[in-house]
MITI-699640 format. One record per residue (C-alpha): residue number from 1; x, y, z. Coordinates in nm, 4 decimals. Each point is the difference from the previous one (the first is absolute). Example, Ala and Ser with C-alpha at 12.3 -4.5 7.8 and 13.67 -1.06 7.14 Angstrom:
% MITI-699640
+-----+----------+----------+----------+
: num :       px :       py :       pz :
+-----+----------+----------+----------+
:   1 :   1.2300 :  -0.4500 :   0.7800 :
:   2 :   0.1370 :   0.3440 :  -0.0660 :
+-----+----------+----------+----------+
***
This chain:
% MITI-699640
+-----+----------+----------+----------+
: num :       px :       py :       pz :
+-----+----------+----------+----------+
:   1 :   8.0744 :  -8.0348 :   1.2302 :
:   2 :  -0.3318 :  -0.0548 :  -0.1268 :
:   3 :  -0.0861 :  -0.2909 :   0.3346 :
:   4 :   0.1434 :   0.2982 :   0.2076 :
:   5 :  -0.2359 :   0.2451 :  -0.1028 :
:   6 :  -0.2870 :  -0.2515 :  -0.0179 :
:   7 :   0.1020 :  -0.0852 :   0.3471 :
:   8 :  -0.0293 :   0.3902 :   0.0856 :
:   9 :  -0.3610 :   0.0551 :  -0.1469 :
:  10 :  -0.1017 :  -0.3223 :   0.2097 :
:  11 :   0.1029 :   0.1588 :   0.3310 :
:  12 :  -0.1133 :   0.3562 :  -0.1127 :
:  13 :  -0.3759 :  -0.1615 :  -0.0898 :
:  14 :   0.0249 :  -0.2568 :   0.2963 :
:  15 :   0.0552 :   0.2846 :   0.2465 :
:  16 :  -0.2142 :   0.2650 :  -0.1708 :
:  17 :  -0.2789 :  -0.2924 :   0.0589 :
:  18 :   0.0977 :  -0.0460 :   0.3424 :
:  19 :  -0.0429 :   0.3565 :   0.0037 :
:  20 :  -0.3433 :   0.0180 :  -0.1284 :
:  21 :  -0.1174 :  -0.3110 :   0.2002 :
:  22 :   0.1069 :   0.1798 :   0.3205 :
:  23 :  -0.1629 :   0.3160 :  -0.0630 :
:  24 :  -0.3350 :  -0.2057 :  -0.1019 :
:  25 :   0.0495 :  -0.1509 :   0.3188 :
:  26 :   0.0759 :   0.2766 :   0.2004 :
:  27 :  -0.2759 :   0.1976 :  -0.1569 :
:  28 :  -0.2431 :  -0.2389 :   0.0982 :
:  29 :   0.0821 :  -0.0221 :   0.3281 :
:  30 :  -0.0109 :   0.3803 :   0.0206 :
:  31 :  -0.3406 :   0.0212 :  -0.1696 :
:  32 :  -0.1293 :  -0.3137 :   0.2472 :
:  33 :   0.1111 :   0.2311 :   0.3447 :
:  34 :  -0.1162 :   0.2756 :  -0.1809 :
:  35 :  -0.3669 :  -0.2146 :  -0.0030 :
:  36 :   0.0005 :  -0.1254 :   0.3460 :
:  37 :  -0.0973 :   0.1975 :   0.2826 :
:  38 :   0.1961 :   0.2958 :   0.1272 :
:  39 :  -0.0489 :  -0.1799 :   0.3747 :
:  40 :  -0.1251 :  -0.3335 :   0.0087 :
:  41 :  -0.0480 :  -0.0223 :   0.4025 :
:  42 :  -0.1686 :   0.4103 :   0.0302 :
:  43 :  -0.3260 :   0.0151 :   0.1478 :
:  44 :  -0.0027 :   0.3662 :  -0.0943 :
:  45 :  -0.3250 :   0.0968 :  -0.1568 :
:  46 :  -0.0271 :   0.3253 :  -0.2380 :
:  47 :  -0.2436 :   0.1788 :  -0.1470 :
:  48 :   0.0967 :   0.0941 :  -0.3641 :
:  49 :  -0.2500 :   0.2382 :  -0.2251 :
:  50 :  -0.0181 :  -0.0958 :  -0.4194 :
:  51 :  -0.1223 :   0.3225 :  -0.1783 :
:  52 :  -0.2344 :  -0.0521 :  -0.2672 :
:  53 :   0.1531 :  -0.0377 :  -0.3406 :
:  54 :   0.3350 :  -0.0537 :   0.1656 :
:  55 :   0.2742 :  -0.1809 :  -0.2521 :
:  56 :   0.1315 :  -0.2973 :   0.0596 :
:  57 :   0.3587 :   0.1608 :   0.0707 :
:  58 :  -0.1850 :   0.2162 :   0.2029 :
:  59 :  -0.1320 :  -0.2452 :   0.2125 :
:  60 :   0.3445 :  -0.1645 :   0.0605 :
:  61 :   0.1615 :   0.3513 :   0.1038 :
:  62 :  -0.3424 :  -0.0089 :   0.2601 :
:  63 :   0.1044 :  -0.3465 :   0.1327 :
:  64 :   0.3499 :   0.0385 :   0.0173 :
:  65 :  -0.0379 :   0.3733 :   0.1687 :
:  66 :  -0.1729 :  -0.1559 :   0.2661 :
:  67 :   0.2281 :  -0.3117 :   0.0418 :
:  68 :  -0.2536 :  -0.2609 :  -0.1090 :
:  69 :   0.2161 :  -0.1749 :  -0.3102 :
:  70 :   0.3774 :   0.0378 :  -0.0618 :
:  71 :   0.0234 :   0.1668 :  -0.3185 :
:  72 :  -0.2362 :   0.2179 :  -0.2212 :
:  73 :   0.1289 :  -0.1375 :  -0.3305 :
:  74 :  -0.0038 :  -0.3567 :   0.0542 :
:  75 :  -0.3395 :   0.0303 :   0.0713 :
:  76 :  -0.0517 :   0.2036 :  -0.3093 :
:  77 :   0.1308 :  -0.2835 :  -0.2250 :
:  78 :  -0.1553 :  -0.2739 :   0.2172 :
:  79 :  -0.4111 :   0.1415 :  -0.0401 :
:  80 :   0.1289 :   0.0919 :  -0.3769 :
:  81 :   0.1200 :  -0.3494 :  -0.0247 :
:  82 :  -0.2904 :  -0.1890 :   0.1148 :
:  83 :  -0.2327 :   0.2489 :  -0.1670 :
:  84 :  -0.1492 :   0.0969 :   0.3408 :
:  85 :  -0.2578 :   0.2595 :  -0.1216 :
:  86 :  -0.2498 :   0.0238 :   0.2447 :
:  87 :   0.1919 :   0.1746 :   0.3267 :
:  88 :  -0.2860 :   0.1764 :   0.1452 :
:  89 :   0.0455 :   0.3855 :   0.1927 :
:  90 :  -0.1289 :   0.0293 :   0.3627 :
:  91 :   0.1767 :  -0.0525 :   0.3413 :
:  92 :   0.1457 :  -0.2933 :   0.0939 :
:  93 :   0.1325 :  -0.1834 :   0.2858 :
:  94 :   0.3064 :  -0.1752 :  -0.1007 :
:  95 :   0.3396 :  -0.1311 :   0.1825 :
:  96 :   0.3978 :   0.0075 :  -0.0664 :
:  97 :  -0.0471 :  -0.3597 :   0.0415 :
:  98 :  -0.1985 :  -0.0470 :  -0.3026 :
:  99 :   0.1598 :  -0.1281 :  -0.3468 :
: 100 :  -0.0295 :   0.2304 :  -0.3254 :
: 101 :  -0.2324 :  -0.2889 :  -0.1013 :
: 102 :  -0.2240 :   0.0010 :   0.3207 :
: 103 :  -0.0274 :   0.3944 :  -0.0348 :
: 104 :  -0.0973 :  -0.0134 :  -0.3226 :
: 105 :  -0.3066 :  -0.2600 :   0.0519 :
: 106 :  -0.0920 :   0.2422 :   0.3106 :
: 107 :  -0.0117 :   0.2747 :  -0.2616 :
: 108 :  -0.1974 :  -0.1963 :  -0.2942 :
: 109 :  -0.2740 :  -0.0777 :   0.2778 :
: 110 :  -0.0345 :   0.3671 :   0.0899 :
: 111 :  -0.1408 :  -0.1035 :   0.3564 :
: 112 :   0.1016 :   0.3159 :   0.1015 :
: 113 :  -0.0289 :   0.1111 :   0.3886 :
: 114 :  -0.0882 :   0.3450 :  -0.0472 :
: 115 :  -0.1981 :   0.2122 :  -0.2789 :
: 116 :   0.1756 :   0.2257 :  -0.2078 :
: 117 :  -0.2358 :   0.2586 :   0.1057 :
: 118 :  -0.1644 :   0.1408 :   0.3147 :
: 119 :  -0.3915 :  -0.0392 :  -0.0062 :
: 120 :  -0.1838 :   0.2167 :   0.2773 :
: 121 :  -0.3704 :  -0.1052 :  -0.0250 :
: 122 :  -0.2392 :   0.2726 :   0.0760 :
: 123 :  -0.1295 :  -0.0730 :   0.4038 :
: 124 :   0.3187 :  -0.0866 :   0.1043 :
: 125 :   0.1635 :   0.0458 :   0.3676 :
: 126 :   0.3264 :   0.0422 :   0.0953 :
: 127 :   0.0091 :  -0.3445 :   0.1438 :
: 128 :  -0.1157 :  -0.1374 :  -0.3976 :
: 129 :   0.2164 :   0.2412 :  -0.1545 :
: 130 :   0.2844 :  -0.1246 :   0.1964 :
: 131 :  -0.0287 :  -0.3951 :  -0.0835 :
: 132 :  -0.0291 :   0.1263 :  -0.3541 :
: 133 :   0.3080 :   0.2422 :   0.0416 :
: 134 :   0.1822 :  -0.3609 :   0.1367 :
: 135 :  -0.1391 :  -0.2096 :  -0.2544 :
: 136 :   0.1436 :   0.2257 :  -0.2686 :
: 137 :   0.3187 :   0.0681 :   0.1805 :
: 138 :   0.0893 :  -0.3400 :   0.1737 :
: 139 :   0.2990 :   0.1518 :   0.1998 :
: 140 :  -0.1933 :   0.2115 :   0.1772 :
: 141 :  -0.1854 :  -0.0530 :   0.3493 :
: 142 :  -0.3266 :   0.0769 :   0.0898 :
: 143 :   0.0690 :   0.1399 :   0.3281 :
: 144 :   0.2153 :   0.1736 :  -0.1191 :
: 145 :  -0.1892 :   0.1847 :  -0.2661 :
: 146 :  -0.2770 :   0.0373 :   0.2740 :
: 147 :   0.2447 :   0.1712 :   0.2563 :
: 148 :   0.1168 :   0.2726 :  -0.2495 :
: 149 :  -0.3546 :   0.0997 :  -0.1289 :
: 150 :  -0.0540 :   0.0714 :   0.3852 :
: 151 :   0.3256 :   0.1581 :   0.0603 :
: 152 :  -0.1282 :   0.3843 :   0.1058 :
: 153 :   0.3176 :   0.1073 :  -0.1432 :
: 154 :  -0.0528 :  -0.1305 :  -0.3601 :
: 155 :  -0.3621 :   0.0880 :   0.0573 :
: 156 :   0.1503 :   0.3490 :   0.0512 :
: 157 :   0.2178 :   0.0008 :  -0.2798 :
: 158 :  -0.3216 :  -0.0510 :  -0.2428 :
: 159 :  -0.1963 :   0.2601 :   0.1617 :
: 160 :   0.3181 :   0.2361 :  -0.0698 :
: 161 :  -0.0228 :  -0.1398 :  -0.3821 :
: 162 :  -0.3880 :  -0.0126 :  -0.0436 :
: 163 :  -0.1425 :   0.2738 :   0.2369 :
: 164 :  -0.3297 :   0.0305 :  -0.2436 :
: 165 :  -0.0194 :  -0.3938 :   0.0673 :
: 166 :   0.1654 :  -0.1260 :   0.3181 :
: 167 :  -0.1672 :   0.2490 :   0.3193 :
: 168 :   0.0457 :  -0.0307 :   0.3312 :
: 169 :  -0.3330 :  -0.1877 :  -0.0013 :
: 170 :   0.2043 :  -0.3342 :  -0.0100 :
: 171 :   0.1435 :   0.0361 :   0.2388 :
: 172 :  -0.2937 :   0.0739 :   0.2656 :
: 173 :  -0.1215 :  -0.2032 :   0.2861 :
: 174 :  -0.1045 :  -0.3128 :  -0.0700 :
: 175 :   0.1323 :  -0.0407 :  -0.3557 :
: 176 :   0.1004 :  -0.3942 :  -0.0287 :
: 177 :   0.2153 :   0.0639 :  -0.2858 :
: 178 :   0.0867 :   0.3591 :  -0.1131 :
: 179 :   0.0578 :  -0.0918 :  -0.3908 :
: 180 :  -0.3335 :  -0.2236 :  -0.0038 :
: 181 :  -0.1791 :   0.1325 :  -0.2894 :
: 182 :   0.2921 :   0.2110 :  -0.1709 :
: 183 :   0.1685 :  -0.2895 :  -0.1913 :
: 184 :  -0.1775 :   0.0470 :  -0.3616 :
: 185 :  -0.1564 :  -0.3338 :  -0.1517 :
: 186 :   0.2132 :   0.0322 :  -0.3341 :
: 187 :   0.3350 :  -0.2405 :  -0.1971 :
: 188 :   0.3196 :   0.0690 :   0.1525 :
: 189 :   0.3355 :  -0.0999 :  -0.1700 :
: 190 :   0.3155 :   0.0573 :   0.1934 :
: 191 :   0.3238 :  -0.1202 :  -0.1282 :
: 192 :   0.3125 :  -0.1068 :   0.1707 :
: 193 :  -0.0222 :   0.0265 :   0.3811 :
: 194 :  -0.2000 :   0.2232 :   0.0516 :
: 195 :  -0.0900 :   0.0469 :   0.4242 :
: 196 :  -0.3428 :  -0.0062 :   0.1995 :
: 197 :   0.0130 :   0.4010 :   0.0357 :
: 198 :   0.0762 :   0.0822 :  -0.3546 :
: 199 :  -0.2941 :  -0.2610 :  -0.0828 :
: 200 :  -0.2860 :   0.1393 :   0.2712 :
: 201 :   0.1327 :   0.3449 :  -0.1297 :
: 202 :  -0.1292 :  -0.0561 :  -0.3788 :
: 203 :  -0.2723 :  -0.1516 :   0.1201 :
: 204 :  -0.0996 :   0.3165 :   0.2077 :
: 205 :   0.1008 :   0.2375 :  -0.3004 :
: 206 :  -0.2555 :  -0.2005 :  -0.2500 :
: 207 :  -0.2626 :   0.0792 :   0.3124 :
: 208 :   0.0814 :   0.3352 :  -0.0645 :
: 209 :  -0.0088 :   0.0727 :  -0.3187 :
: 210 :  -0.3067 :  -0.1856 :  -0.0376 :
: 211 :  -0.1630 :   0.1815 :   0.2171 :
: 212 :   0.1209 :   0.3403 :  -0.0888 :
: 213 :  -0.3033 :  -0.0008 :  -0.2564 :
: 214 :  -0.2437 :   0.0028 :   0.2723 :
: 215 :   0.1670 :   0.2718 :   0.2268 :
: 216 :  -0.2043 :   0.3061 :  -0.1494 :
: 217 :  -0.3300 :  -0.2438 :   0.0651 :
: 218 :   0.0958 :  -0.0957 :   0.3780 :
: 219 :   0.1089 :   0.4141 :   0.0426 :
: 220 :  -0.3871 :   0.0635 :  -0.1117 :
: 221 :  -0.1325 :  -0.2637 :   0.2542 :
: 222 :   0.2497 :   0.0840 :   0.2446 :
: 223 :   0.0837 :  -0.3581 :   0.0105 :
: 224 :   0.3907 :  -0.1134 :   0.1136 :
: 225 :   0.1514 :  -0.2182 :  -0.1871 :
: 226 :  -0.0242 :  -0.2503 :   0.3062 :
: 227 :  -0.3806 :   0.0503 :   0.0451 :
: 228 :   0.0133 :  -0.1028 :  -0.4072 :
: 229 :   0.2060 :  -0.2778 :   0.0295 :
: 230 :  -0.1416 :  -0.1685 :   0.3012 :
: 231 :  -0.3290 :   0.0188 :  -0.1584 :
: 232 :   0.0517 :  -0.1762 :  -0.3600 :
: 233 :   0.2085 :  -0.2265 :   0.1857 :
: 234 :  -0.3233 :  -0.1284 :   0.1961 :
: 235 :  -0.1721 :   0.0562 :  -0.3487 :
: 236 :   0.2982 :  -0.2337 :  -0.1522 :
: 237 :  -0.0924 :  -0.2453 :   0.2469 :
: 238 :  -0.3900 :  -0.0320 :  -0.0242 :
: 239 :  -0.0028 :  -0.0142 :  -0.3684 :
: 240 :  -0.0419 :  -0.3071 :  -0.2297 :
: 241 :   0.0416 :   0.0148 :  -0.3726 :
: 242 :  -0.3706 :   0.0330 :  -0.0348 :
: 243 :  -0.0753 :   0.3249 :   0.2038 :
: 244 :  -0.0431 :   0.3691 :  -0.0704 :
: 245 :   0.2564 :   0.0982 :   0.2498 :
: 246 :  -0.1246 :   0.3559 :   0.0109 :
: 247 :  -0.3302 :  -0.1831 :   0.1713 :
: 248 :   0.2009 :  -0.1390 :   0.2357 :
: 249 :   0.1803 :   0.3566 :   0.0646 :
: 250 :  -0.3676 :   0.1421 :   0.0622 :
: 251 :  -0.0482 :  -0.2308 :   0.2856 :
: 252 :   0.2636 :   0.0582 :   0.1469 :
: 253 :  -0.0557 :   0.3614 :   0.0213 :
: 254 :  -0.3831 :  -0.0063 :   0.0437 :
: 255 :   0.1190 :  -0.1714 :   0.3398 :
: 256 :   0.2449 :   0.2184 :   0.1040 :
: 257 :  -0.2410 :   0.2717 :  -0.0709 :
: 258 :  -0.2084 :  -0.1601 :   0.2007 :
: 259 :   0.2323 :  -0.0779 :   0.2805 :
: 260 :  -0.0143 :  -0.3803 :  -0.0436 :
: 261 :   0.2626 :  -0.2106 :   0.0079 :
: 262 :   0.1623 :  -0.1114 :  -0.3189 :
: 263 :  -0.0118 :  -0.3865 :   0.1109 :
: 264 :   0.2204 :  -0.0970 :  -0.2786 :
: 265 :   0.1297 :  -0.3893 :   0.0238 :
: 266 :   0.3486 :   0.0919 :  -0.1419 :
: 267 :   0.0772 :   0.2834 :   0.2681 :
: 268 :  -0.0973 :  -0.2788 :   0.2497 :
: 269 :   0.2662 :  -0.2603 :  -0.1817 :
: 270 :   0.2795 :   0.2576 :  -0.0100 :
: 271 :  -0.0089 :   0.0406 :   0.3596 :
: 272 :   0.0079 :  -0.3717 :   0.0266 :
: 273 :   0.3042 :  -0.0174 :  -0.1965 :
: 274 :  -0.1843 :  -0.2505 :  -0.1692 :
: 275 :  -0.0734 :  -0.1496 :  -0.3777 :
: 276 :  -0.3951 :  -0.1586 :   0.0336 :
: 277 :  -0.2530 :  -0.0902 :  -0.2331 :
: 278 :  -0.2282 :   0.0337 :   0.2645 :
: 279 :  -0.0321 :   0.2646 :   0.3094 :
: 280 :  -0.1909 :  -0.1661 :   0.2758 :
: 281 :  -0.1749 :   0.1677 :   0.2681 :
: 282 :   0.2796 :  -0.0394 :   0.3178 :
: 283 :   0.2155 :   0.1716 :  -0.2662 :
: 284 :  -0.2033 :   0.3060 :   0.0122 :
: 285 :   0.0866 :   0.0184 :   0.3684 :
: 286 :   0.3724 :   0.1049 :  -0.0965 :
: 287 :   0.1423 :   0.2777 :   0.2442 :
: 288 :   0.1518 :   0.2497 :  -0.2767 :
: 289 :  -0.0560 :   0.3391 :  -0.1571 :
: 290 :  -0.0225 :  -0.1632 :  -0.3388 :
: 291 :  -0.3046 :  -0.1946 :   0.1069 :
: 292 :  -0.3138 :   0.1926 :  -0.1996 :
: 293 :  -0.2320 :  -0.1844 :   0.1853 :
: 294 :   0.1137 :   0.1431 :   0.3834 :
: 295 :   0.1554 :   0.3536 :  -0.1042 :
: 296 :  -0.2204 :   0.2126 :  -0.2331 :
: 297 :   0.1751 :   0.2247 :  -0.2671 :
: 298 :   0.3014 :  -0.1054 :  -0.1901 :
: 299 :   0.2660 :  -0.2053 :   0.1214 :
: 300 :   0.3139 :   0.1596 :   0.0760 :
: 301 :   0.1482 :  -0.0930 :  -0.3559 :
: 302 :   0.0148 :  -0.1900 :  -0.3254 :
: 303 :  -0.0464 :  -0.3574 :   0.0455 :
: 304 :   0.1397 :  -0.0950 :  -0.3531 :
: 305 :   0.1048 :   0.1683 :  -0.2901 :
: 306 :  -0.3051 :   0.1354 :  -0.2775 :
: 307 :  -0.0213 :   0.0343 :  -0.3303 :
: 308 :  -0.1119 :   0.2633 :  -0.2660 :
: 309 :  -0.3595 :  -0.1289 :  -0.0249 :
: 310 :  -0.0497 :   0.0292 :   0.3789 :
: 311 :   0.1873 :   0.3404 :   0.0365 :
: 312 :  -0.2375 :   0.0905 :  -0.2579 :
: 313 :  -0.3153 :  -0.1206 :   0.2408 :
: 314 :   0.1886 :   0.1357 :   0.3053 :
: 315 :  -0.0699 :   0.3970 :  -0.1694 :
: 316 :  -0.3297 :  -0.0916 :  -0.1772 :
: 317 :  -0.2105 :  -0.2260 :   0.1573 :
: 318 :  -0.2962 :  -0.0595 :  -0.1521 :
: 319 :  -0.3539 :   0.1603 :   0.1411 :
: 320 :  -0.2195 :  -0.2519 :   0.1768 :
: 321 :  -0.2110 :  -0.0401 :   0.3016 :
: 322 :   0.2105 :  -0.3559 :   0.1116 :
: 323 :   0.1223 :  -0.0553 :   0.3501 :
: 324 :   0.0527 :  -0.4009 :  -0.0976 :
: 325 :   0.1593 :  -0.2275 :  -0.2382 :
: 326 :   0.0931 :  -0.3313 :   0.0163 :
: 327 :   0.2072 :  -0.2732 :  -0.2677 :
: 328 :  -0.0511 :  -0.2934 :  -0.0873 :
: 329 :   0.3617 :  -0.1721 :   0.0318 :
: 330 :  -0.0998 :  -0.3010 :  -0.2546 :
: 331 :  -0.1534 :   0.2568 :  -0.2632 :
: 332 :   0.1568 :   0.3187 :   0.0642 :
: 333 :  -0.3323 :   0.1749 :  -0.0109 :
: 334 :  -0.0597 :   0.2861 :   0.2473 :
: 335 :  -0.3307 :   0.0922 :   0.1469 :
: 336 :  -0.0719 :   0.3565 :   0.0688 :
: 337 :  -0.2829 :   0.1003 :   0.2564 :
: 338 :  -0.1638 :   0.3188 :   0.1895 :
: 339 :  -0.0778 :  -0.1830 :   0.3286 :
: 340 :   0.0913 :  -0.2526 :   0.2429 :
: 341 :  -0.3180 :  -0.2131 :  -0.0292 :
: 342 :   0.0942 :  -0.0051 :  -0.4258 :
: 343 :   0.3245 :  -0.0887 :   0.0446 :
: 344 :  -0.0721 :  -0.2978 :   0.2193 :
: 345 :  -0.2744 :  -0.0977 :  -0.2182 :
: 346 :   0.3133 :  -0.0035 :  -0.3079 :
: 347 :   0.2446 :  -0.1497 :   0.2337 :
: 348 :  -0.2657 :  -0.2885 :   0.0939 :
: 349 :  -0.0832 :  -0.0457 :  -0.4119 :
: 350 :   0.3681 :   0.0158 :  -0.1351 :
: 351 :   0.1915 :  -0.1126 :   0.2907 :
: 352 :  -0.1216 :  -0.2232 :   0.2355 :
: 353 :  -0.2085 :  -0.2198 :  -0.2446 :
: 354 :   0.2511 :  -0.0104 :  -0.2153 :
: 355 :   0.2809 :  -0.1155 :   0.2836 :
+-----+----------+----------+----------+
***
C-alpha cells in the first residue's frame, strides 16, 4: 500500500514538473516572439510621437497603437527588466521590422527626426516656414503645404474667419503668395494629426491677435493692416541684432516721402526666389513688382513674416534726416547717412576695405 501511494506522489510530482517545465518553456518562447519584430521583412517606415514625461507603459501602448512592437506589456517588463531608464520623448522614425531591443536603443539615443515643437523664427517666408512645418512633421510634403497656403479657397475661408486681419489685399495683382507675411513668428504645438489647414489656420489667428493691439494705432494713421505688414516685413529683413530698427523704419519712409525707391536687397532676393549672402548687381536687374530697386513704393506684399519689435518700428519710426544705411555683414553694424556722396564714403570705409 505504502509503494502504491509512493508510486502515486512520483507520477503526481513527475507530471506536475513536466507541467511546470512546459509552461517555462512555453513562456519563453512566448516572451521571445513577443521580443522579435512584429514583421521582420516590412520596409514600412512610421513616424511615432513620445510625449514628454510619458511612462514607460505609456510608451508601449504608443508603440503597439501604431504597430511598431507586438505587445505593450512585454515591453513594459523588458525596459523594467534591463533597467532601461533613459527613453527619451520626441518623434521618431521607427519600423514593424524592428526588435523590442532595437526600438529601445533608437529611443535611449533620442536622435529624434522631428522637434517636439514648432519654431517660427521672426523673418520667415512661407517657403522657410514650410521646410520647418516638414521638418517638424516628417509626413508631410512641402508642395503640398505650399499648394494649400495658395489655395484662393482656403485663402477665402481665413478672410471669412479673420476679416480685421486677412483683406482682400492678398489677394491683389501681383501678390506671389497671398499668406506671405500673415504666418506669426511664435512656438506651435499640435498633437496627433493634425492637417496643413488647421496648422496655417493657427498660425494666421496668432497674426491676428497679435496684431489686434495695434488696430486703434493703424485706424489713426489710416494704415491697412497690409501696408503694416509689408513694411516691418522689409524692416524684419534689413535688421541685424545691432540696429535701432525704428532708424531703419525712418529711411524707409523719408524715401517714400521723397518718392525714391526703397532699393532694399531682400525685396530684390524674394523675387529671386532666392537664399544669398550676397545680392550682386545682374540681380538687381530682376523683372518683378517686388524689386525696390525698379518699382518705387511698396511691393505688392509681405515678403516674410515680422515680429513685435519691427511692428513696433513699422508705426513709430524714429525722426531723422537719413535717406541711406548700409551693414556690415561680418559686424552687424549699420551705417546711417543724409546723402549719397556720405553713404559711399561709409560703404567705401566699412565695406569695401574691409572685403
Amino acid at each position: 500500500m505504502k509503494k502504491s501511494k509512493s508510486k502515486m506522489i512520483t507520477i503526481i510530482i513527475s507530471s506536475i514538473a513536466v507541467v511546470l517545465v512546459a509552461l517555462t518553456v512555453g513562456g519563453y518562447f512566448y516572451v521571445d516572439s513577443q521580443l522579435q519584430a512584429v514583421n521582420a521583412s516590412s520596409k514600412e517606415s512610421i513616424v511615432v510621437d513620445i510625449p514628454k514625461g510619458s511612462k514607460v507603459s505609456e510608451i508601449g501602448d504608443i508603440l503597439q497603437e501604431n504597430n511598431v512592437i507586438n505587445s505593450s506589456m512585454i515591453f513594459t517588463y523588458y525596459v523594467k527588466y534591463k533597467n532601461e531608464t533613459n527613453l527619451k520623448a520626441g518623434k521618431y522614425k521607427l519600423s514593424p521590422s524592428m526588435t523590442v531591443e532595437q526600438v529601445v536603443n533608437e529611443l535611449k539615443k533620442g536622435q529624434v527626426i522631428a522637434p517636439s515643437r514648432l519654431v517660427i523664427p521672426e523673418g520667415y517666408s512661407l517657403d522657410q516656414i514650410a521646410d520647418r512645418m516638414v521638418a517638424y512633421k516628417p509626413e508631410l510634403k512641402k508642395a503640398d503645404i505650399l499648394k494649400v497656403m495658395d489655395d484662393k479657397a482656403f485663402v477665402n475661408e481665413l478672410m471669412k474667419a479673420y476679416p480685421d486681419t486677412v483683406t482682400k489685399d492678398v489677394l491683389a495683382a501681383n501678390i506671389k503668395h497671398p499668406l506671405e507675411g500673415y504666418l506669426y513668428p511664435a512656438t506651435y504645438e499640435f498633437t496627433g494629426k493634425t492637417d496643413i489647414k488647421a496648422m496655417v489656420s493657427d498660425m494666421v489667428k496668432a497674426t491676428d491677435d497679435n496684431i489686434a493691439k495695434y488696430k486703434p494705432e493703424l485706424t489713426k494713421q489710416k494704415l491697412t493692416v497690409h501696408h503694416f505688414l509689408t513694411m516691418s516685413s522689409l524692416i524684419e529683413k534689413e535688421a541685424t541684432a545691432n540696429v535701432d530698427r525704428s532708424k531703419i523704419s525712418s529711411v524707409f519712409y523719408n524715401r517714400l516721402k521723397e518718392g525714391m525707391p526703397l532699393q532694399t536687397d531682400p525685396t530684390v532676393l524674394y523675387a529671386l526666389g532666392k537664399h544669398k549672402s550676397r545680392t550682386m548687381y545682374e540681380d538687381l536687374k530682376v523683372d518683378s513688382p517686388y524689386n525696390t530697386y525698379k518699382n518705387k513704393g511698396l511691393p505688392p506684399g509681405p515678403i516674410s513674416n515680422s515680429g513685435e519689435t519691427s511692428m513696433e518700428a513699422t508705426l513709430h519710426p524714429e525722426k531723422t534726416d537719413y535717406l541711406y544705411f548700409l551693414a556690415n555683414t561680418k559686424t552687424g553694424q549699420v551705417y546711417f547717412s543724409k546723402t549719397l556722396e556720405e553713404h559711399n564714403k561709409l560703404k567705401e570705409e566699412h565695406i569695401t576695405n574691409n572685403q
